[in-house]
TIGUMAR-680913 format. One line per field, with one value per residue (C-alpha): residue number from 1; residue in three letters; x, y, z. Coordinates in steps of 0.25 Angstrom, whole numbers, plus 2048, in hexadecimal, padded with zeros to 3 digits. Layout:
N
seq <- c(NUM  ...)
type <- c(ALA  ...)
x <- c(X  ...)
y <- c(Y  ...)
z <- c(Z  ...)
// end
This chain:
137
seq <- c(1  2  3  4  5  6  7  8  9  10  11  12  13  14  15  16  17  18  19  20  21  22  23  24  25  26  27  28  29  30  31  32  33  34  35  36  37  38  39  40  41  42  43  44  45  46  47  48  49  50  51  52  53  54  55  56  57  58  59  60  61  62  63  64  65  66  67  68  69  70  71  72  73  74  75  76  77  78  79  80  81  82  83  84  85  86  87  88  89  90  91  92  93  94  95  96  97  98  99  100  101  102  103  104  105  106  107  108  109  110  111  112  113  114  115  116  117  118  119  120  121  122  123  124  125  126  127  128  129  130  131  132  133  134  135  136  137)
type <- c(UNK  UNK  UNK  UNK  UNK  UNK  UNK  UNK  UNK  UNK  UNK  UNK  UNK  UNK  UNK  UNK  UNK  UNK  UNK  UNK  UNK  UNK  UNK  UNK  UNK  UNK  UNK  UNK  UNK  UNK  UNK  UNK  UNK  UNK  UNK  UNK  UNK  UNK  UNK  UNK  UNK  UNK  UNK  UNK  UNK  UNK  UNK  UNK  UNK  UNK  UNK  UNK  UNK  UNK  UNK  UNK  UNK  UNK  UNK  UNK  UNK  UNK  UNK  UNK  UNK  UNK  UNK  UNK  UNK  UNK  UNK  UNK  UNK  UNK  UNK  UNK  UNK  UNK  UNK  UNK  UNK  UNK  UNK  UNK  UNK  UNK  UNK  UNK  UNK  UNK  UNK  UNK  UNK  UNK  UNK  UNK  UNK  UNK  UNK  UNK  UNK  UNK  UNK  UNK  UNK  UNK  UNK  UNK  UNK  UNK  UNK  UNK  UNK  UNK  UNK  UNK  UNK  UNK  UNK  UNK  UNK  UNK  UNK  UNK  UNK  UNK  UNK  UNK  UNK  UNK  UNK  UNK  UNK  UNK  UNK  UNK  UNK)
x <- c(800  805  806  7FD  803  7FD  7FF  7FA  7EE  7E4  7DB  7EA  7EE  7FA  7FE  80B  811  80A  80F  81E  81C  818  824  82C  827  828  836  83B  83C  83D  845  841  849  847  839  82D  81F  816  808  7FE  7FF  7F2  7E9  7F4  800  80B  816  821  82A  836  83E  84C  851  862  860  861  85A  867  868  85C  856  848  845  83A  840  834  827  82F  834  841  848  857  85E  86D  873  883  88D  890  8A0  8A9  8AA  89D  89D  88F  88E  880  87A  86B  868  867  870  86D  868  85A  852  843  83B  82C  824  81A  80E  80B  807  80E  819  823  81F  829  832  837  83F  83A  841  846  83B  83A  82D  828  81D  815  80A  801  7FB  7EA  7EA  7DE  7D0  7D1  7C5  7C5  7BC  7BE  7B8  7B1  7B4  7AD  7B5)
y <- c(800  80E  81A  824  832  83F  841  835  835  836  843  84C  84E  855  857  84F  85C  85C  84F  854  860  859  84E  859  860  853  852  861  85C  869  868  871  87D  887  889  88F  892  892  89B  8A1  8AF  8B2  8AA  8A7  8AC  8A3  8A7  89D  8A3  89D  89F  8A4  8AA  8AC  8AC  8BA  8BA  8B9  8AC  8A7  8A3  8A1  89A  894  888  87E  883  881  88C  88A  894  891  897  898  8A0  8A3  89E  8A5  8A8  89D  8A9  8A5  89D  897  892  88C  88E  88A  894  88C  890  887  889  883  881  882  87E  880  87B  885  882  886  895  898  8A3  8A9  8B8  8BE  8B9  8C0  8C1  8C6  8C3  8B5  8B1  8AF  8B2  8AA  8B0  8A8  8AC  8A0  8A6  8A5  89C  8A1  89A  893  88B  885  87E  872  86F  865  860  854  848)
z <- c(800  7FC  805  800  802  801  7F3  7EF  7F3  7E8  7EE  7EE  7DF  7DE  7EE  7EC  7F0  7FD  7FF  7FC  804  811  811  80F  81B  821  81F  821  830  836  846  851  84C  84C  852  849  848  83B  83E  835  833  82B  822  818  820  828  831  835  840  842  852  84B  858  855  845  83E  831  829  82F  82B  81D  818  809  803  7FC  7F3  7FD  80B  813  818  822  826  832  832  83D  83B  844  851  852  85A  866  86D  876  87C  889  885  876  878  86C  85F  854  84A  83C  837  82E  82B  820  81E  815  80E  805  7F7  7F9  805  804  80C  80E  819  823  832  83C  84A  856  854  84B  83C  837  82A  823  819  80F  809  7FC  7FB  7EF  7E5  7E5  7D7  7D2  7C6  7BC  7B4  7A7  7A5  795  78C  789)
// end
């Protein structure tokens, strides 16, 4: 017996992407770091805000690569003369990815007080109805 997937099955014609799309989520396997929160803003407006605390935003990078946001952080090396007694402060680069869907677009991006602030705007796709025509064999 076969395993029928999502794009498969006979009622979903053409969602083979949407399968693609959610083992690639799946497998993007995002750790811990750093933290984030994704709220609704408006109807069709998002915000994903991103705890940056020690990052400038030179050090950080935001692309939208094949409909998944990906925003890097890479801070610079601190000079051999500090010595830390206790470093409990992470220091460490990351990287996020987010997948968007069709539509959704990056408007704007923030800084505010250890915070990067991700504004998305989904666009209001058109009512389209559209009639067949019936013709004689």
């Amino acid at each position: 017996m076969s395993k029928l997937t999502l794009g498969s099955h006979p009622f979903l014609l053409g969602f083979e992407q949407l399968e693609r799309l959610v083992e690639r989520t799946a497998k993007s396997g995002n750790e811990g770091y750093p933290p984030f929160n994704i709220e609704q803003t408006s109807e069709t407006g998002y915000r994903i805000t991103l705890a940056v605390a020690g990052f400038r935003e030179e050090d950080l990078a935001i692309t939208v690569e094949d409909r998944q946001l990906v925003i890097r952080g890479r801070q610079a090396e601190d000079g051999a003369e500090r010595v830390f007694l206790h470093r409990g402060i992470a220091a460490r680069q990351f990287q996020r990815s987010f997948v968007l869907a069709d539509g959704v677009e990056v408007s704007g991006a923030t800084m505010e007080n250890g915070l990067l602030h991700v504004d998305l705007e989904r666009a209001v796709p058109e009512s389209v109805v559209q009639t067949i025509r019936i013709h004689k064999a």
